[in-house]
N, C-alpha and C positions, 0 to 999 in steps of 0.2 A: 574937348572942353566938357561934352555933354558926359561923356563917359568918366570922366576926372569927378565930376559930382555926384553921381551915381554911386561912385567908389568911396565918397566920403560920406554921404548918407549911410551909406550898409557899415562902414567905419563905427561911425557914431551911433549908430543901433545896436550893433554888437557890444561898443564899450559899456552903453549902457545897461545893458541886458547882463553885464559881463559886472557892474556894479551891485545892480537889484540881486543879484548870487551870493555876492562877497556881504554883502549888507545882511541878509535875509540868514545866510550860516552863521554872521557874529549873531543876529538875534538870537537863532537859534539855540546857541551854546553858553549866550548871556542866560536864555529862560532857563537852561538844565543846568548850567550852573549855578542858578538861583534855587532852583529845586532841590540840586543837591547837600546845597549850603542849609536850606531850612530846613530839610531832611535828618541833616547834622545836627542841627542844635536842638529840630526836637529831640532827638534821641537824647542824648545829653540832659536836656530841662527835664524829661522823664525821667531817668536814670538816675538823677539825684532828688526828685522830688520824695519818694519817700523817708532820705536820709534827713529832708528840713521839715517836712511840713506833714509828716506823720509819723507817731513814734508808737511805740507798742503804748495798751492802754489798761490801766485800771477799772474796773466795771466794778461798783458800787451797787451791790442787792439789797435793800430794805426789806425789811417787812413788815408791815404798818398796820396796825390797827385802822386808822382813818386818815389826822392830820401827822404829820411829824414835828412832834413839841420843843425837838431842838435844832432844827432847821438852820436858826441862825449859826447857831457853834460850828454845822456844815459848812455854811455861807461862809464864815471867814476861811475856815478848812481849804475848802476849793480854790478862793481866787489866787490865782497867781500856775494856777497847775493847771489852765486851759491844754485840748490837745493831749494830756495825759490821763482822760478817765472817763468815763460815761457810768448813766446814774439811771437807777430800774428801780422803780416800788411797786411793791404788792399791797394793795387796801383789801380792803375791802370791797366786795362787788360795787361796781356806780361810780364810787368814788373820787372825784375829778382832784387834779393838783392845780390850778386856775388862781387866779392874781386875788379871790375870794378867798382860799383855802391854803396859803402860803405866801411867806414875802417874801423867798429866797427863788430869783431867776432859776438860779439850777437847777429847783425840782418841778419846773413850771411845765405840766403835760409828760409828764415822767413816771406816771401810772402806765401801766401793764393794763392790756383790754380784754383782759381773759381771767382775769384775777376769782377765785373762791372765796367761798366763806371757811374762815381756817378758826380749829378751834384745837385749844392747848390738849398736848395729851393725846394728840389723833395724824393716822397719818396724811390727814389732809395739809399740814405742816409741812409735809416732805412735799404732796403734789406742787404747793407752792414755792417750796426750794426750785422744783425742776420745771415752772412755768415762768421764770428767772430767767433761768439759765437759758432757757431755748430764745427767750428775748433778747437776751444780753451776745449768744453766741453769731446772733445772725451779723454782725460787726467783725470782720476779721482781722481789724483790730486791739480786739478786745483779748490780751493773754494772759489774766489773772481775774479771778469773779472774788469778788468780797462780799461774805455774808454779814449782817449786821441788823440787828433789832434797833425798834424807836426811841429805843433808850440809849444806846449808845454810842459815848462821846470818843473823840481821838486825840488821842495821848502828847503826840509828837505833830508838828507841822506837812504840807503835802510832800513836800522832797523829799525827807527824811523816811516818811511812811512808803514812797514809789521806791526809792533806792532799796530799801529793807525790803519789802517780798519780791522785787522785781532781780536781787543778788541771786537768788537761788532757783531753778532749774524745779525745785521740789513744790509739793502743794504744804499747805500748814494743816493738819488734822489733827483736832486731838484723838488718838488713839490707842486705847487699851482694852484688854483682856478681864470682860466683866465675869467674876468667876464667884463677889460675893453675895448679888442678887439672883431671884428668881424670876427675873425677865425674861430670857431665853424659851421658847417656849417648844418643846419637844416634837411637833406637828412639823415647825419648819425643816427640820432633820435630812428630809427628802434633798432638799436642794440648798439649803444652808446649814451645816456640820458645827457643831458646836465649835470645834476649836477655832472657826472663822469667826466666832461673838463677838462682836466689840463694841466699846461705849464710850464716847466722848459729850463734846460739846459740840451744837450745831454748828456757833458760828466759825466754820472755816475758809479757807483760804485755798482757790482751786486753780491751779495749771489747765489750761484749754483741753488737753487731752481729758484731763479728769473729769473735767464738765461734759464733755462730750457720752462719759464712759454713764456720770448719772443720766443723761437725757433722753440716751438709747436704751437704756435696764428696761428689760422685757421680762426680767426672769425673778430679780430679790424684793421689787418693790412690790410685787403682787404677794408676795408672801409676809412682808411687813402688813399689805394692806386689810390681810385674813385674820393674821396669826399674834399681832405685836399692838396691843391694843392697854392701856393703864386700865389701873384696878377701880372697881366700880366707888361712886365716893359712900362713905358711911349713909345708913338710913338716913339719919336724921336732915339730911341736904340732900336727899331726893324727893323729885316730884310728884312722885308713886313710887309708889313699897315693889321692889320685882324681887325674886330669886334669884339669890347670887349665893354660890358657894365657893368663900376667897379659899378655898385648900385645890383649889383647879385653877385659879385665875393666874395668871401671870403679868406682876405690874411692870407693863412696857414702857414705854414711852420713844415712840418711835424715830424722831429727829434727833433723840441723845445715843441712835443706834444706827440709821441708814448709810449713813456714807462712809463710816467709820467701817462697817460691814461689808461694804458693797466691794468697798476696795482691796480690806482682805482676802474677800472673795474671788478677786480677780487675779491674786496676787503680785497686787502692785503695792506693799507696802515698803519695801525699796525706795520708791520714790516720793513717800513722802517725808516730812519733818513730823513727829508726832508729838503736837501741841498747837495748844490754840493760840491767838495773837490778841486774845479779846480774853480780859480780865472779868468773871464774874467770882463775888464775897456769896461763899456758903456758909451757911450758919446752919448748923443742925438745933439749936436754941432756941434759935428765933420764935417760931411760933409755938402758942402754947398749947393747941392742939394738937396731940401726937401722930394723927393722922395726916396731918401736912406736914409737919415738922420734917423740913429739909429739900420741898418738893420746889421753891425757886431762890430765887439768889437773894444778897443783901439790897433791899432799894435803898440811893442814897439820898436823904432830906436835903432842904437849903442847906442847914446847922452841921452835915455831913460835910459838904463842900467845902475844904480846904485845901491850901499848897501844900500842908502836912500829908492829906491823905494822897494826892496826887502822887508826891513825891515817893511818896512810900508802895506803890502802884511802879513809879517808872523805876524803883530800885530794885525790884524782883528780877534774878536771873541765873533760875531753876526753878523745875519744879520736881515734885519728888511722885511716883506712880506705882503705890502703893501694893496692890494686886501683881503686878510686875518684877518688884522689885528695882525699879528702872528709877534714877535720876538722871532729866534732860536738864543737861546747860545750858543755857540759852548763847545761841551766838549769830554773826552776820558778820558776812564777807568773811567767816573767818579768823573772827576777832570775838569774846567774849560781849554782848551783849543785851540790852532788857530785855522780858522773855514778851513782852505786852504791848500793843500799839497803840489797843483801843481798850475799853472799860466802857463797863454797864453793873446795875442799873441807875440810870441818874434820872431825878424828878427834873420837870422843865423850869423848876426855880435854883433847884443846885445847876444846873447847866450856865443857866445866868448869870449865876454869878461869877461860878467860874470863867465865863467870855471877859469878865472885867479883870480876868486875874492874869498877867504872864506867865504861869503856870502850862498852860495848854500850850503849847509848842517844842522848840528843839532845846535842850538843857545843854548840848555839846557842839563843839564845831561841827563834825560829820552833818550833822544834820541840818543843816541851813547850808549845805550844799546841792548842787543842781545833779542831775544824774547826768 
């Protein structure tokens, strides 16, 4: 009898012992297959996270004098294009963008903290292009840089303007072969060859690679920074009298020549479009001093600001390139159209008005479509 229980004690020890195994393996294989399962899905939630919840971006370069007078015309610009763009202004040094110095959230701390003192006609204009860019590129989301002065409004709605440069593969330059001023200045010769000259308009339109290619220039911007300098102004607007002999000068103007150049240089004009997307009105008229006569664009008044002029703005598409020979059609996606996105110069009372106008946005279907 004694032995019969002895034999069911060690029974029931084993079965148990024989349990806390079977038990402890399901746990086992419950916790790795819990690991594995979450293993799974985050791969997955990863894996598709950048296809929702980040898309390539627009980077917005101002370059400001101090405040930005049409902020608001941005402000409506922006909303609704969250996720699609990030925004960089250059002031001037100090210069905070603070709930003091703007009402439009979006440029709120949107100052650059390295920012110069830029003045027209000098290639401190360019450093400030490329203290931008180095801002804007640390974002590797960021795969198009728009350049854009304080003055300038946008044509088209944000969809419309994202789908338009974001169709093409190419950067937007204006660029041609300046052959009938005497900018060019023979010094540079060494390391930039004449028939690499070229002269547009700053504000363009840069593919990552190309921002990358001005940021690292070690080699044309120190010779813009020697050699490429505008012609000194008449006596009579100088603060002391110097000696200047204009039959040696060469009037530069170095932002209507840097990138335009650079990339010649590099021989990547293949890849770009050669034209600008920002409207500016030359008037050779205009001023009555012959000396300035033609040296900035039309500014436009309140009394300037109409759907007339707008319209007549978004109906350009070509333009003709004189020196070249060259007529660019303007086209996108493919399809014939306007050659212009943005326009400048606007006063911050034509800006205003124009905000009240339907005017500033998509005129076509395409355009109030989503990308």
């Amino acid at each position: 009898m004694k032995r019969k229980l002895i034999y069911q004690q060690q029974q029931h020890k084993f079965n148990y012992k024989w349990k806390r195994k079977v038990f402890a393996a399901i746990l086992l294989g419950f916790c790795f297959g819990s690991l594995v399962l979450m293993q799974t899905q985050y791969t997955r939630i990863m894996s598709l996270r950048p296809r929702f919840s980040q898309r390539p971006k627009l980077a917005f370069l101002f370059i400001a004098r101090n405040r930005l007078p049409l902020e608001m015309v941005w402000d409506k610009f922006f909303k609704g294009g969250e996720n699609r763009f990030s925004i960089f202004v250059h002031p001037r040094p100090g210069f905070m963008f603070n709930k003091a110095t703007t009402r439009s959230a979006y440029f709120l701390d949107r100052q650059v903290n390295d920012s110069i003192q830029v003045d027209w006609g000098e290639a401190s204009m360019i450093e400030a292009e490329r203290i931008l860019l180095r801002h804007a590129l640390v974002d590797p989301f960021n795969e198009r840089f728009v350049f854009l002065s304080d003055s300038c409004i946008p044509l088209y709605n944000f969809s419309y303007t994202y789908n338009y440069i974001m169709s093409t593969s190419t950067s937007f330059v204006d660029s041609f072969a300046d052959t009938k001023e005497g900018r060019y200045n023979p010094k540079m010769a060494p390391v930039i060859p004449v028939h690499n000259w070229r002269k547009g308009s700053q504000w363009v339109v840069l593919t990552r690679k190309h921002a990358e290619i001005v940021v690292n220039d070690t080699t044309v911007f120190p010779m813009f920074q020697q050699h490429c300098k505008r012609k000194s102004l008449p006596e009579f607007w100088r603060e002391r009298s110097t000696a200047v002999d204009p039959a040696k000068e060469h009037n530069c103007i170095p932002d209507e020549h840097y990138v335009q150049t650079l990339l010649a240089q590099e021989g990547l004009e293949g890849e770009l479009t050669r034209r600008s997307l920002t409207y500016s009105a030359w008037d050779l008229s205009s001023s009555r001093d012959h000396e300035r006569r033609g040296w900035h664009p039309v500014t436009y008044k309140f009394a300037d600001a109409t759907p007339k002029l707008i319209q007549s703005i978004k109906e350009i598409d070509n333009i003709y390139y004189e020196t070249e020979y060259r007529r660019e059609w303007c086209s996108s996606k493919g399809k014939p159209s306007p050659c212009f996105l943005f326009a400048r110069k606007f006063t911050r009372p034509a800006a205003l008005r124009l905000l009240n106008m339907p005017v500033l946005g998509a005129n076509n279907n395409e355009a109030t479509r989503g990308s």
